[in-house]
DRENPA-3360 file (N, C-alpha, C; in nm, 2 decimals, always signed):
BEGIN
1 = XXXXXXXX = -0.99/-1.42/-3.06/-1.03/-1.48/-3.19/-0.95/-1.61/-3.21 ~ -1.00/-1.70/-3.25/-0.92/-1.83/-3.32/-0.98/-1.87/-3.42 ~ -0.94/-1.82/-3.54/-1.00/-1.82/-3.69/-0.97/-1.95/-3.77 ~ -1.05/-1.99/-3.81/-1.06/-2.15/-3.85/-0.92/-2.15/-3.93 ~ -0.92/-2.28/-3.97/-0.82/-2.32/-4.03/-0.87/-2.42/-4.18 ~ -0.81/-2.40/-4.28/-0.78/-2.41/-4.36/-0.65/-2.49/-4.48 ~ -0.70/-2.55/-4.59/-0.56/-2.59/-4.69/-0.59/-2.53/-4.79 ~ -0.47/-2.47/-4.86/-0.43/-2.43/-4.99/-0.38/-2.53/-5.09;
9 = XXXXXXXX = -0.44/-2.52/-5.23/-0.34/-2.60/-5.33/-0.34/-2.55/-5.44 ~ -0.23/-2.61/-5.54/-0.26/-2.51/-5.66/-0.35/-2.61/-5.75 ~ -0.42/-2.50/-5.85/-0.49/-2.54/-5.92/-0.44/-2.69/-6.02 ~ -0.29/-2.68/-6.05/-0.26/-2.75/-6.10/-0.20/-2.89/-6.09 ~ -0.22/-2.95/-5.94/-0.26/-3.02/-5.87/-0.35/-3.16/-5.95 ~ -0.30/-3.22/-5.97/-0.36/-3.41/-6.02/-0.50/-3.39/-5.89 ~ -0.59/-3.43/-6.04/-0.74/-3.42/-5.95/-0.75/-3.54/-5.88 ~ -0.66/-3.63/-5.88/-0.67/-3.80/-5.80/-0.62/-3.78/-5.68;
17 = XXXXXXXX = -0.54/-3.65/-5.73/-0.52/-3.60/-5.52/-0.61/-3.55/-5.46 ~ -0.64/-3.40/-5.54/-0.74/-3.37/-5.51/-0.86/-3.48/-5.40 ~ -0.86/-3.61/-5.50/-1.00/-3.70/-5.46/-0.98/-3.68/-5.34 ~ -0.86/-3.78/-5.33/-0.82/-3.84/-5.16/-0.79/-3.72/-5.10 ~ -0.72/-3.58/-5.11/-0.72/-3.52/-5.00/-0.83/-3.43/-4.94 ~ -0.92/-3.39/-5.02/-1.04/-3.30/-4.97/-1.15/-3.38/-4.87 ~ -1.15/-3.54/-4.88/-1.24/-3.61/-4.79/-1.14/-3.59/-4.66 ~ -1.01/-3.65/-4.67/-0.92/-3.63/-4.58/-0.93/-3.48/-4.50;
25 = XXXXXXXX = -0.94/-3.42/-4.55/-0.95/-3.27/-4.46/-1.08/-3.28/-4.35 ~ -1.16/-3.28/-4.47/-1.30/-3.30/-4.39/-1.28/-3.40/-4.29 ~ -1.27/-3.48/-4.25/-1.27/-3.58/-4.17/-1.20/-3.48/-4.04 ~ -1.03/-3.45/-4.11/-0.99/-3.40/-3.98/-1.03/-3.26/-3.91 ~ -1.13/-3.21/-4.00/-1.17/-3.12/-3.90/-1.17/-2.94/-4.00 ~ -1.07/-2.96/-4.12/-1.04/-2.86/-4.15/-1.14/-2.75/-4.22 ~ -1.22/-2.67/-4.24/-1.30/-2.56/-4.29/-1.31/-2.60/-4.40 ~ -1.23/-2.52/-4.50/-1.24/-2.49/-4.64/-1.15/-2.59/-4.74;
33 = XXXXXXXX = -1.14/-2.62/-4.81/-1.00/-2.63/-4.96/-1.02/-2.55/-5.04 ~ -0.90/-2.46/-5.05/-0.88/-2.35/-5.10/-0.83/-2.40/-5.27 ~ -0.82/-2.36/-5.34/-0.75/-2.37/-5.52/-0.73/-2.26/-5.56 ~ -0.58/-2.27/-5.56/-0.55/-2.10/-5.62/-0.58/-2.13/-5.79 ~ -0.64/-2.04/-5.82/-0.67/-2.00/-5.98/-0.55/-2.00/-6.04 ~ -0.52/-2.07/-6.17/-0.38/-2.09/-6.22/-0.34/-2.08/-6.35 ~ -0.37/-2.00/-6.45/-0.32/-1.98/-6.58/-0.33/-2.10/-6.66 ~ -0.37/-2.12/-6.74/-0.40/-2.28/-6.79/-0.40/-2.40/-6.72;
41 = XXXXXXXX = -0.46/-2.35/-6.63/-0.54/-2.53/-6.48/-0.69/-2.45/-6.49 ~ -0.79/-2.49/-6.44/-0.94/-2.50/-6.38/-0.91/-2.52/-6.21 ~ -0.95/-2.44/-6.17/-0.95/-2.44/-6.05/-1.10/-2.51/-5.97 ~ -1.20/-2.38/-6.08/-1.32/-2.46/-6.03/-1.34/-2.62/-6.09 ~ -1.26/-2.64/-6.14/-1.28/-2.81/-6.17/-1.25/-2.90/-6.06 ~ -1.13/-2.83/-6.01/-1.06/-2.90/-5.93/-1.19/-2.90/-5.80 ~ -1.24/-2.80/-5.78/-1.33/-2.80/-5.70/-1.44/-2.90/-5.69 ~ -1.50/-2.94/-5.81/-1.60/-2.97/-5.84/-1.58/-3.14/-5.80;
49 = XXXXXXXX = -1.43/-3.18/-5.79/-1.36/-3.30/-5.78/-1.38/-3.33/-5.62 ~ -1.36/-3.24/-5.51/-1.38/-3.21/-5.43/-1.50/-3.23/-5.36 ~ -1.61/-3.17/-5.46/-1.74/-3.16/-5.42/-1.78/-3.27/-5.39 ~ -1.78/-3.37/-5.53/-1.84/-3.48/-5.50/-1.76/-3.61/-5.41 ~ -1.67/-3.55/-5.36/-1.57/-3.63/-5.25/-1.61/-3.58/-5.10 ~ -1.71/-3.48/-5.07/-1.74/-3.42/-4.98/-1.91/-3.37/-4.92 ~ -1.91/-3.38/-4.82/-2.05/-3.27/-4.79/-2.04/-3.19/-4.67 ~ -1.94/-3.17/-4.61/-1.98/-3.00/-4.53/-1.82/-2.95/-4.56;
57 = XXXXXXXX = -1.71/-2.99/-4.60/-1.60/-2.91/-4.66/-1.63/-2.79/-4.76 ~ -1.60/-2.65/-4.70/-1.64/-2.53/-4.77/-1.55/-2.54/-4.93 ~ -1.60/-2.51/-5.03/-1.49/-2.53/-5.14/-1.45/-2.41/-5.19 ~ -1.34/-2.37/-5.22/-1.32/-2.25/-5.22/-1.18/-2.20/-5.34 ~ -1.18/-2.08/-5.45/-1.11/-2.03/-5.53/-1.05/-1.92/-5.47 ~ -0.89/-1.88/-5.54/-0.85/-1.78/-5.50/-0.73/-1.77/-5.55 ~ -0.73/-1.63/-5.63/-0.79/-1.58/-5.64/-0.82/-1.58/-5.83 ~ -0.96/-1.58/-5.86/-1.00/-1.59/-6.01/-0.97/-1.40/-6.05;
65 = XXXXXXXX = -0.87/-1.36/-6.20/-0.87/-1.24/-6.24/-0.98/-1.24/-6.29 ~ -1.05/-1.13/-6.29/-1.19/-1.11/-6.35/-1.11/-1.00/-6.48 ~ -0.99/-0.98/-6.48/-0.97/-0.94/-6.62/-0.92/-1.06/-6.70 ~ -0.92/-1.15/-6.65/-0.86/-1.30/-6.78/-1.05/-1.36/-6.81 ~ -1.12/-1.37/-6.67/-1.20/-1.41/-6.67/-1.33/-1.32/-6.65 ~ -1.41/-1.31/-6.69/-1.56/-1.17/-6.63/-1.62/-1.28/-6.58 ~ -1.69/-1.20/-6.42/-1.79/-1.28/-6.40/-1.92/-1.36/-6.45 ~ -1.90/-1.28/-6.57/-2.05/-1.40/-6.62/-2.00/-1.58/-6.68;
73 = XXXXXXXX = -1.83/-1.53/-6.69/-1.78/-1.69/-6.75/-1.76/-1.73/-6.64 ~ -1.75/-1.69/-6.51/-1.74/-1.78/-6.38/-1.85/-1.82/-6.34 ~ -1.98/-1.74/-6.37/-2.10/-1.83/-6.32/-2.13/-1.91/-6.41 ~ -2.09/-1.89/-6.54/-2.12/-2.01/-6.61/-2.10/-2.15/-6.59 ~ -1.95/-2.13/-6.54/-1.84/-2.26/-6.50/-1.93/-2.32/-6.41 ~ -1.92/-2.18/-6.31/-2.00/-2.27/-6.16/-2.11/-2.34/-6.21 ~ -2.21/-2.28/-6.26/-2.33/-2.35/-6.33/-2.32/-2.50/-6.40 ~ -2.22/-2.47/-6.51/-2.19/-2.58/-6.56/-2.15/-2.71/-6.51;
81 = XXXXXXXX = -2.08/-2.67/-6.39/-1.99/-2.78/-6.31/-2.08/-2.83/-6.19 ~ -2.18/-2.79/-6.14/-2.29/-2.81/-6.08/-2.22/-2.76/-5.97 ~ -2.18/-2.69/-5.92/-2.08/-2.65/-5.80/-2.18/-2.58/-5.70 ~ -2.18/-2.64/-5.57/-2.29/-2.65/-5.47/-2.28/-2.51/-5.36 ~ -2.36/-2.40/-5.41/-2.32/-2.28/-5.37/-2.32/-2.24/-5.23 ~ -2.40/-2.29/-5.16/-2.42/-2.29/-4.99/-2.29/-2.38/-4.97 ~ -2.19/-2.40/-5.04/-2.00/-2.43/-4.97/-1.92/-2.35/-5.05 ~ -1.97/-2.25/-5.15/-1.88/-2.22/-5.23/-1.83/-2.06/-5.19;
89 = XXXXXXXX = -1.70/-2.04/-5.23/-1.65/-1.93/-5.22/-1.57/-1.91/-5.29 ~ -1.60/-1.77/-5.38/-1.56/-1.75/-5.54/-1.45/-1.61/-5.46 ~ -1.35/-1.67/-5.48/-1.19/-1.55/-5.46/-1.22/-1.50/-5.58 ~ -1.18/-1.33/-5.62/-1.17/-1.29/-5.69/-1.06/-1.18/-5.71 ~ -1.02/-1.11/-5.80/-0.89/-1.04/-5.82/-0.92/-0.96/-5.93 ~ -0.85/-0.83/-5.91/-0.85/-0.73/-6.04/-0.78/-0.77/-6.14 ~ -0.63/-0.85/-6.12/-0.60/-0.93/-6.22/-0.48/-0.84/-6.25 ~ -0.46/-0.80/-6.36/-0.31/-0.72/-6.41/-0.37/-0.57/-6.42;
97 = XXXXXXXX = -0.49/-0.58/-6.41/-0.48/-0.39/-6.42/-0.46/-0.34/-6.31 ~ -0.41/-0.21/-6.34/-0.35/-0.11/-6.28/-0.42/+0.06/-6.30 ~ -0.40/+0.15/-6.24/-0.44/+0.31/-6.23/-0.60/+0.34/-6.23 ~ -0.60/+0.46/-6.29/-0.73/+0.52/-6.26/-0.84/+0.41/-6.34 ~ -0.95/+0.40/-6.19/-1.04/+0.36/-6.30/-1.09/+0.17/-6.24 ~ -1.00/+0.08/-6.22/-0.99/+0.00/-6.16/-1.08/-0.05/-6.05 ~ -1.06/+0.04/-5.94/-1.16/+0.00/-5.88/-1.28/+0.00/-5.88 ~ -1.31/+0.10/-5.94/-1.49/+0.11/-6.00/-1.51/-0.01/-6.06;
105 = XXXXXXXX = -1.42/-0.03/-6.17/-1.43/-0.15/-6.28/-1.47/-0.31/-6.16 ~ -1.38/-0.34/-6.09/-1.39/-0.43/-5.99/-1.50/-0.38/-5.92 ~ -1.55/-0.34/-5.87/-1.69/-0.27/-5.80/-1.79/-0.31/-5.83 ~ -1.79/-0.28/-6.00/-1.90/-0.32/-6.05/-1.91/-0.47/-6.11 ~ -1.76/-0.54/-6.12/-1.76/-0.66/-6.13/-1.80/-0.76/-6.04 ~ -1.79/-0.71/-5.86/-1.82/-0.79/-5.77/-1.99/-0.78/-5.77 ~ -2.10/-0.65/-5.80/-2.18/-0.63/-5.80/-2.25/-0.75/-5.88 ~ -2.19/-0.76/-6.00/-2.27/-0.83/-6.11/-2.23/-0.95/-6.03;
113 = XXXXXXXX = -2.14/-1.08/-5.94/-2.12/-1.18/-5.90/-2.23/-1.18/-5.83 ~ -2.25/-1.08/-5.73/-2.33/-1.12/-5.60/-2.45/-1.08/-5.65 ~ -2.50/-1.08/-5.72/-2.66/-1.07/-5.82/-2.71/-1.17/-5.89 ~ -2.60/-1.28/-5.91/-2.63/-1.41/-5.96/-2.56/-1.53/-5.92 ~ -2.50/-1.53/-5.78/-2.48/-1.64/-5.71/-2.51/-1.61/-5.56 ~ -2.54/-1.71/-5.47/-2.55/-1.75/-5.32/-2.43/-1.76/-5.27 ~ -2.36/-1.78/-5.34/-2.18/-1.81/-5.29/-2.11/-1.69/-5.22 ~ -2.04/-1.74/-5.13/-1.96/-1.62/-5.08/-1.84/-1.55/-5.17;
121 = XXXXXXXX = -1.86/-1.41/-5.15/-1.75/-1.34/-5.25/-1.68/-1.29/-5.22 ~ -1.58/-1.30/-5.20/-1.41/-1.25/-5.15/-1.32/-1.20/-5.26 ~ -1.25/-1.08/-5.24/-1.17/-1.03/-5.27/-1.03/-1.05/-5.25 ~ -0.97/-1.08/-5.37/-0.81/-1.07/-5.36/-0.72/-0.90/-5.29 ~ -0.69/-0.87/-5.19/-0.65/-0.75/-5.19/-0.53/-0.71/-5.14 ~ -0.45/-0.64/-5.21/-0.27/-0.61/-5.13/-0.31/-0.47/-5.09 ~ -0.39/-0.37/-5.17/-0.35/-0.24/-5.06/-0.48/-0.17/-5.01 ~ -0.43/-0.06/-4.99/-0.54/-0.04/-4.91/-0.68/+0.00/-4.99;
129 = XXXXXXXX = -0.67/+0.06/-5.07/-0.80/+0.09/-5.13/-0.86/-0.06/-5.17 ~ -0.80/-0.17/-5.24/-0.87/-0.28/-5.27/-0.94/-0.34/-5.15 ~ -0.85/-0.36/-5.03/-0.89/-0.39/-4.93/-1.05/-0.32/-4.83 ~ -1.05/-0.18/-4.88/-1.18/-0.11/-4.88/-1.29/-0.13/-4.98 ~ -1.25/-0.19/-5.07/-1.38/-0.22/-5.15/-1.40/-0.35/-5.11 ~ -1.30/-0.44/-5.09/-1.33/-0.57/-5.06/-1.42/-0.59/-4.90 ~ -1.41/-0.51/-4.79/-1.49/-0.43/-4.71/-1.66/-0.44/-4.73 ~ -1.64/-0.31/-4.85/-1.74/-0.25/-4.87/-1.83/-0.31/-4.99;
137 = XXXXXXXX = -1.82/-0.39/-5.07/-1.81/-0.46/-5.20/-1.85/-0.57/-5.24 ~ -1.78/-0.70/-5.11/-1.76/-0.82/-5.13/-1.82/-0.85/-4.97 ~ -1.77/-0.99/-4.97/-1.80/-1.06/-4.87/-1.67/-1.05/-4.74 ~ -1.53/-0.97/-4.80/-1.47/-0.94/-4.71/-1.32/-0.96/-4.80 ~ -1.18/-0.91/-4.74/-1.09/-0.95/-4.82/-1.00/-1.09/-4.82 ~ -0.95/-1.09/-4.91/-0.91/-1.22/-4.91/-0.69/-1.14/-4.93 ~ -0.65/-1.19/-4.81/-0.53/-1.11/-4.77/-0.44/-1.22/-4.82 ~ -0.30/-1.16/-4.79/-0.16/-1.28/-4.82/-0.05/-1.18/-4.80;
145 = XXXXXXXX = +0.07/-1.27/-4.74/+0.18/-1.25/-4.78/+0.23/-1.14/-4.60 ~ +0.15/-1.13/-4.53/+0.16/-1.05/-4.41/+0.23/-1.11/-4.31 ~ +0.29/-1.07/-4.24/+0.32/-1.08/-4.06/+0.18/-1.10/-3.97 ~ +0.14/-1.16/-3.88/+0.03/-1.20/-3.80/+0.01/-1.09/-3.68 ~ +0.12/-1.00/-3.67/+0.08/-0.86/-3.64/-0.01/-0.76/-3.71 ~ +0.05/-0.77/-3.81/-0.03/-0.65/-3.97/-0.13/-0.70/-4.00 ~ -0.17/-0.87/-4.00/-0.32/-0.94/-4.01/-0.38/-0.87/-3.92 ~ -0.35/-0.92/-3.78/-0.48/-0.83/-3.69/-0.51/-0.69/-3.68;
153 = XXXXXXXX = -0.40/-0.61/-3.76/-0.44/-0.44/-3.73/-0.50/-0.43/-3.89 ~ -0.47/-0.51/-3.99/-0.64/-0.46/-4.09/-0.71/-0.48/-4.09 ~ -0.71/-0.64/-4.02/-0.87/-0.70/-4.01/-0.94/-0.62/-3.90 ~ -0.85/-0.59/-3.78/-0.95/-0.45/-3.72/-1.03/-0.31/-3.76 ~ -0.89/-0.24/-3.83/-0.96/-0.18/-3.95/-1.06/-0.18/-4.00 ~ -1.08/-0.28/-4.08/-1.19/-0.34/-4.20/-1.31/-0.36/-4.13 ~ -1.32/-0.40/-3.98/-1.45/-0.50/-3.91/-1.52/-0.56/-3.98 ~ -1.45/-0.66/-4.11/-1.52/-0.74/-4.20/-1.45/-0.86/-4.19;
161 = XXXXXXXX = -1.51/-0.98/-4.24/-1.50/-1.14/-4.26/-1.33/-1.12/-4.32 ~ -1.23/-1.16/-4.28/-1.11/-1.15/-4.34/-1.05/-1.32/-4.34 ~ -1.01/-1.36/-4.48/-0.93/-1.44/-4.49/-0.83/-1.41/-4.53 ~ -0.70/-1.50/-4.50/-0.56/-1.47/-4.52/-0.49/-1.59/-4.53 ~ -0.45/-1.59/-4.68/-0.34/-1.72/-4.69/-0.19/-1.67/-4.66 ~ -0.16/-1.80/-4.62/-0.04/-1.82/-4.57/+0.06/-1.93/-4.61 ~ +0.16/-1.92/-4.68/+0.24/-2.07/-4.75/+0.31/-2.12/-4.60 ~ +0.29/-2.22/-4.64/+0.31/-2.31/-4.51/+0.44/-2.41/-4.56;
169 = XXXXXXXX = +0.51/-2.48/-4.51/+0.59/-2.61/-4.51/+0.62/-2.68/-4.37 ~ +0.59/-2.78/-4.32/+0.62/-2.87/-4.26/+0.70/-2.99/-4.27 ~ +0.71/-3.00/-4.38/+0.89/-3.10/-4.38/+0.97/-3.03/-4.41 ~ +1.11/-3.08/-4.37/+1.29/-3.03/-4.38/+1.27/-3.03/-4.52 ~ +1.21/-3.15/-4.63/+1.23/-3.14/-4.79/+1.16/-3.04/-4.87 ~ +1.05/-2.98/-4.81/+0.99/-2.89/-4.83/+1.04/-2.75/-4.83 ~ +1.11/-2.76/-4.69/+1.21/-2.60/-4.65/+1.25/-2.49/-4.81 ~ +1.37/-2.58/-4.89/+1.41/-2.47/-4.98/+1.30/-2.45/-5.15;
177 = XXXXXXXX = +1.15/-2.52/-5.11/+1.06/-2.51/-5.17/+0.98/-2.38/-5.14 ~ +1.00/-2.35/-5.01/+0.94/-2.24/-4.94/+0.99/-2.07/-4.97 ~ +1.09/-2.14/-4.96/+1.23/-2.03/-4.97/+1.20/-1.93/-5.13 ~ +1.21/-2.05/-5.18/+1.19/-2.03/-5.34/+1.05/-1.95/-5.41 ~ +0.97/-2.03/-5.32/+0.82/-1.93/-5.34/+0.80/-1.79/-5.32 ~ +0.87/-1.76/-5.18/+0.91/-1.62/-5.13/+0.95/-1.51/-5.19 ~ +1.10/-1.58/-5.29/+1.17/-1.49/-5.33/+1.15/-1.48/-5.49 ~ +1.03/-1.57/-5.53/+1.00/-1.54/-5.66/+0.88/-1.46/-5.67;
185 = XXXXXXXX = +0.79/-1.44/-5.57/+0.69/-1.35/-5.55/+0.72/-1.23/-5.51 ~ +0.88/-1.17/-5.43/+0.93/-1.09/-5.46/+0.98/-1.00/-5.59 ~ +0.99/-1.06/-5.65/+1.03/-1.03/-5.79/+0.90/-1.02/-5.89 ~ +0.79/-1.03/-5.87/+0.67/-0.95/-5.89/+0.65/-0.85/-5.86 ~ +0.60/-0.72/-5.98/+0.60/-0.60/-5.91/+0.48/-0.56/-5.80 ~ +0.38/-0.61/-5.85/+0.29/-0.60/-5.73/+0.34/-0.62/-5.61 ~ +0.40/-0.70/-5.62/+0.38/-0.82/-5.44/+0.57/-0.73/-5.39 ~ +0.63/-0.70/-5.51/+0.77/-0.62/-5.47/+0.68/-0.44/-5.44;
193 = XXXXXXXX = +0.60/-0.44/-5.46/+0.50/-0.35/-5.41/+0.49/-0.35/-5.26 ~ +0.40/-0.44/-5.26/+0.35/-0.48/-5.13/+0.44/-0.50/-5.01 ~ +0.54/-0.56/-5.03/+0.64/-0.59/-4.93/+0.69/-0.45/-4.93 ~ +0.69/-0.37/-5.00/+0.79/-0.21/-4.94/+0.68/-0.15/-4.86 ~ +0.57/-0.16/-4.94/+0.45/-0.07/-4.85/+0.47/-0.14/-4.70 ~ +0.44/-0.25/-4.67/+0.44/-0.28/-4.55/+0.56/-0.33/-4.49 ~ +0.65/-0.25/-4.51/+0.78/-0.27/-4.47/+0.84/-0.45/-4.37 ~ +0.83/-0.51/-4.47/+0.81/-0.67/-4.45/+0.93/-0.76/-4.51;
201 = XXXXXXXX = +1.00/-0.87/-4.47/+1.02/-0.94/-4.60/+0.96/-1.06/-4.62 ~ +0.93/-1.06/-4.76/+0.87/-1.21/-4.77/+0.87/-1.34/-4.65 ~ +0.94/-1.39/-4.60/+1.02/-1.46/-4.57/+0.97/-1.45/-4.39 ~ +0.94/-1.32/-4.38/+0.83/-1.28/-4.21/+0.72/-1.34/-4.20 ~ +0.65/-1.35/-4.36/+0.50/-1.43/-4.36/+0.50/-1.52/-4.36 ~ +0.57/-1.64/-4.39/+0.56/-1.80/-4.38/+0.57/-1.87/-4.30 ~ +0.50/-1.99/-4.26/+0.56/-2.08/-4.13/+0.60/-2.18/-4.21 ~ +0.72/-2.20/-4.11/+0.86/-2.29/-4.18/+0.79/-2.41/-4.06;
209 = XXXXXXXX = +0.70/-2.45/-4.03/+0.71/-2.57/-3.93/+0.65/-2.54/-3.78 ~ +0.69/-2.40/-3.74/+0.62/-2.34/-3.65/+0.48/-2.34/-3.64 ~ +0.37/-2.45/-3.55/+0.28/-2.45/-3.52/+0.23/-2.29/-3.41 ~ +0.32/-2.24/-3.34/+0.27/-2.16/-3.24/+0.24/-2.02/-3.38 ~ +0.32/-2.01/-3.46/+0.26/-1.95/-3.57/+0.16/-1.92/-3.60 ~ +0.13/-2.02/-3.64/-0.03/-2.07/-3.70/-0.11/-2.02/-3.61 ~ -0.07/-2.05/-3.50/-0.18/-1.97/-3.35/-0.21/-1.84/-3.39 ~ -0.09/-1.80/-3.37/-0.05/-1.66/-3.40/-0.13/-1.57/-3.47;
217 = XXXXXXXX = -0.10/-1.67/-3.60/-0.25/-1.63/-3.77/-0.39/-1.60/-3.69 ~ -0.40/-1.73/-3.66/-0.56/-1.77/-3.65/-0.62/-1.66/-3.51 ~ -0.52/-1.63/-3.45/-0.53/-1.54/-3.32/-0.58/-1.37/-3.41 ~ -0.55/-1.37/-3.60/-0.56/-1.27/-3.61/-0.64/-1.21/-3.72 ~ -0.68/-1.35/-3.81/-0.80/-1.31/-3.90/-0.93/-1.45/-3.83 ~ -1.00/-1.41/-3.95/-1.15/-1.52/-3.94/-1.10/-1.65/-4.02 ~ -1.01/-1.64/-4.12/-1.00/-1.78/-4.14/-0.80/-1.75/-4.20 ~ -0.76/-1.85/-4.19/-0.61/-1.88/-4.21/-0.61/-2.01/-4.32;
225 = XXXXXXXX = -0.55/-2.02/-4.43/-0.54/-2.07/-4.55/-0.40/-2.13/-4.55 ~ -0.35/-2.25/-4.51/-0.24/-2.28/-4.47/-0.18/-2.33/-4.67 ~ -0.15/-2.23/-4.74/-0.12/-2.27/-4.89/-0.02/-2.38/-4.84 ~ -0.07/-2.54/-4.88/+0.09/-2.64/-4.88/+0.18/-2.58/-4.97 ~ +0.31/-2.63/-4.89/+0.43/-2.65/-4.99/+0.49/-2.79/-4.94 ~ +0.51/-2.85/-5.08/+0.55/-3.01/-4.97/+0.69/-3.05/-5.09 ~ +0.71/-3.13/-5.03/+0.84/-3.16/-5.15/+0.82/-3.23/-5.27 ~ +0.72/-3.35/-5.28/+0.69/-3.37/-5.35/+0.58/-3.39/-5.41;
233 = XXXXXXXX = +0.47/-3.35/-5.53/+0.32/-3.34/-5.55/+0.32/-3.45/-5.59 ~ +0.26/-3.50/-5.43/+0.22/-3.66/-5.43/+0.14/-3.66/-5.35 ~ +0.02/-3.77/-5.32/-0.12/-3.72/-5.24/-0.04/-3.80/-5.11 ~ +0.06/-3.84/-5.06/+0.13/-3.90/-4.95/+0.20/-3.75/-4.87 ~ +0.21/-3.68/-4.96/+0.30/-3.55/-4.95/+0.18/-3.46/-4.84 ~ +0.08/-3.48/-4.92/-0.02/-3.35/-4.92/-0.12/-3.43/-4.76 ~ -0.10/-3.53/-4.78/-0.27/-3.59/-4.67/-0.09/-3.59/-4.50 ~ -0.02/-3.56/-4.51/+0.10/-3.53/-4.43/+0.10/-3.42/-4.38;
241 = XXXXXXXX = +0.08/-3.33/-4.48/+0.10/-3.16/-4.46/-0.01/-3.18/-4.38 ~ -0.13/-3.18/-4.42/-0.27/-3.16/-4.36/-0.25/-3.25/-4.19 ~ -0.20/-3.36/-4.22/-0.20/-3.40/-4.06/-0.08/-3.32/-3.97 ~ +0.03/-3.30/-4.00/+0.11/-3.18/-3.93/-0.02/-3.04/-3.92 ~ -0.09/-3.03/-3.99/-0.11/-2.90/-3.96/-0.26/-2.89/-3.90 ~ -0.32/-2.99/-3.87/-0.41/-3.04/-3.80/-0.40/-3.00/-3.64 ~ -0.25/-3.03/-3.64/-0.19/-3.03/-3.49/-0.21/-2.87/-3.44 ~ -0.20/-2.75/-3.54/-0.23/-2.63/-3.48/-0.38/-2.59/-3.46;
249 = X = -0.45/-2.68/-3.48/-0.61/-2.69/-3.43/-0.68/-2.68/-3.36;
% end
């Protein structure tokens, strides 16, 4: 397998980057642009900035809580924002709930998406039951935070469409930006979840620069989401990352 490649950004990201970097991708070859969903940013806005800067770059969220947000306010957005569904892919997430009960709730939340959009629908998933509905559910799961060993033995598992982001840095200025990401996503209980379940540390999932990495990924799901981390959010920073990471192509 060599599973496409991909850029990650955060939602909160200056849409003038956005402009100039989403054509830039396209050009060099890359799949999707990803927009992580962001607590007071629009992600699908950012998208939509995208869109009209593009025509065959897949546009793509991840992950939207469908407990901050229900699917019927996300098709509204989409709707509203004219967001062109034959490229779109709606990431989704249970959001902050937790125990009995949950996954049904998300079940029936992915049901109601995929009854009133064309768009692909992906799941946010850390363990294993989300990861089975995202399977059985959705359009397939939408992974993070793994070793490129543990990528290829769920996506085997699963025998479903699997994406998997991965924070990336390719400059030395970028390095203790990376570091920082790692060990603050540890300190979430979910993801301080996740890393014991899969007996991991943060810090095994990221490429620091290592292109044969990236191989590595792409050697283990269907698509790899290279999340930038760059030193400075500047669209000089970001159309950089993308050409360094071009090179694992």
């Amino acid at each position: 397998m060599t599973g496409r490649l991909s850029v990650g950004v955060a939602a909160t990201l200056d849409h003038a980057i956005v402009a100039d970097l989403a054509p830039r991708l396209e050009q060099l070859g890359f799949f999707a642009l990803w927009v992580n969903d962001t607590a007071g940013a629009d992600a699908l806005s950012a998208l939509a900035v995208a869109a009209a800067r593009t025509e065959r770059l897949r546009l793509a969220v991840g992950v939207i809580p469908m407990d901050r947000r229900p699917p019927a306010e996300i098709l509204a957005d989409v709707a509203a924002l004219e967001l062109p569904e034959d490229r779109l892919v709606l990431g989704v997430g249970s959001g902050s709930r937790r125990g009995h009960g949950v996954l049904a709730a998300v079940r029936a939340e992915l049901a109601e998406l995929r009854a009133d959009t064309s768009a692909r629908v992906m799941l946010g998933a850390l363990g294993p039951g989300m990861r089975r509905l995202a399977a059985q559910a959705a359009d397939g799961p939408l992974l993070s935070w793994l070793t490129p060993d543990r990528s290829a033995a769920i996506a085997g598992e699963l025998e479903t469409s699997t994406v998997l982001y991965v924070r990336a840095a390719f400059d030395d200025d970028a390095r203790p930006k990376l570091t920082a990401e790692a060990a603050r996503y540890a300190q979430y209980p979910a993801y301080a979840a996740h890393f014991a379940r899969e007996r991991i540390d943060p810090l095994d999932t990221v490429v620091d620069g290592d292109l044969q990495r990236v191989a590595a990924y792409r050697a283990a799901v269907d698509e790899v989401v290279l999340r930038a981390i760059v030193a400075d959010e500047t669209a000089s920073d970001y159309l950089r990352f993308a050409e360094h990471a071009v090179a694992a192509a």
